[in-house]
C-alpha positions in Angstrom: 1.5 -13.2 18.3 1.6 -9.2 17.9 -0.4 -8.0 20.7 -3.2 -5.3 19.9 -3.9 -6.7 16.8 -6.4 -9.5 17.9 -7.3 -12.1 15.2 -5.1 -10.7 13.2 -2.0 -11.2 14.9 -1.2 -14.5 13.4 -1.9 -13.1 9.8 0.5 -10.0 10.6 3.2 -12.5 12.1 3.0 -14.3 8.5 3.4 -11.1 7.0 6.4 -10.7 8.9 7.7 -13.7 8.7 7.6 -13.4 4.8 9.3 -10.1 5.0 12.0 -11.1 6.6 12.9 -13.7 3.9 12.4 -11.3 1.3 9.1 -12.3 -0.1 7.3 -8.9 -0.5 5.0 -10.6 -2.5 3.7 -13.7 0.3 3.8 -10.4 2.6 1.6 -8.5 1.0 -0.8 -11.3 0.3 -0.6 -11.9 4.2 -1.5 -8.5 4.7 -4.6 -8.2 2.3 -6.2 -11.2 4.3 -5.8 -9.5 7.6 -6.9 -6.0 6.1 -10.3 -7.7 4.6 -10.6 -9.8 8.2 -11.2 -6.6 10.3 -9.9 -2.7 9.3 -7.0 -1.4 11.3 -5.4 1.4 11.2 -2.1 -0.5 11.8 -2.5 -3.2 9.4 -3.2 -1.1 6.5 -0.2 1.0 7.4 1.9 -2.4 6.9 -0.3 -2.9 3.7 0.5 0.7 1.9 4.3 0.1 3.3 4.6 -3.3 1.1 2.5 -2.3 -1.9 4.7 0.6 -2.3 8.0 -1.3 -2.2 6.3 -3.9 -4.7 5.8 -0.6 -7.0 2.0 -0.3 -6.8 1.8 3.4 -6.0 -2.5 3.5 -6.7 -2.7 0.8 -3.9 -0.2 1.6 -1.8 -2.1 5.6 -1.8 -5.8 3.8 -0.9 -4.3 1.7 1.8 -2.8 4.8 3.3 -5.6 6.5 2.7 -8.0 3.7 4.5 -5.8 3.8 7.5 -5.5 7.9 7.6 -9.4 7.5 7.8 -9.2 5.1 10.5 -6.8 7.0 12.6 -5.9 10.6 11.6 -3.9 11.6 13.7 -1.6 9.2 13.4 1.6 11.6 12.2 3.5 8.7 10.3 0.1 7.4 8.3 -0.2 11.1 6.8 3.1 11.6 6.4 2.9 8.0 4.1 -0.4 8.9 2.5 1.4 12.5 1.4 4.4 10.9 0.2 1.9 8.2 -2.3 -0.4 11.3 -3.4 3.2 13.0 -4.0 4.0 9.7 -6.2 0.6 9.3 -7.7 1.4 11.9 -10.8 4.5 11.1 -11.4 2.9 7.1 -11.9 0.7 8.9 -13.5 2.7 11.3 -16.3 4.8 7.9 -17.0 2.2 5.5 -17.6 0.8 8.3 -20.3 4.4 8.9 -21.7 4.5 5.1 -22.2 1.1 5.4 -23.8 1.9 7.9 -26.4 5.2 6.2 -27.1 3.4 3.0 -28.0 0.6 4.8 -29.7 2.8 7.7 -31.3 -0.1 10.2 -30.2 -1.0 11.7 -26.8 -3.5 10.1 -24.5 -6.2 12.2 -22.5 -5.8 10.3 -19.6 -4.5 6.7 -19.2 
């Protein structure tokens, strides 16, 4: 068990678990449990971490986001949560190229 984590120690240990036998995907679903048993700071740092290397940029932003709210002067949350808000229109601009490729005419939007 992680200590400081309380009941969510076993949940983040699963999550860990996972990780280290490649399975982002188990992770991250480890990780939304414990994040919707009890916000921490910590957890949703873990949470943002994972849904950015599974390539969702929108959720890994709000779970940095969640977990600058909780705590922030945390220097490495802010520094995450910068570096998805960096990503975020760059997700953006290529969902909207893709659009207008499929459409052949500009989107407003996505």
């Amino acid at each position: 068990m992680i200590a400081g984590l309380g009941p969510n120690a076993s949940l983040i240990d699963l999550a860990d678990q996972a990780m280290a036998r490649g399975d982002v995907r188990q992770a991250a679903s480890f990780l939304e449990l414990a994040s919707q048993h009890g916000r921490d700071a910590s957890t949703l740092l873990r949470l943002a971490t994972v849904r950015r290397s599974l390539g969702d940029l929108p959720g890994a932003a709000q779970a940095a986001a969640a977990a600058v709210e909780l705590s922030p002067r945390n220097f490495l949350m802010a520094l995450l949560l910068g570096k998805e808000n960096e990503i975020a229109p760059e997700e953006l601009y290529r969902r909207a190229e893709n659009a207008t490729r499929q459409t052949g005419t500009p989107q407003n939007g996505i």
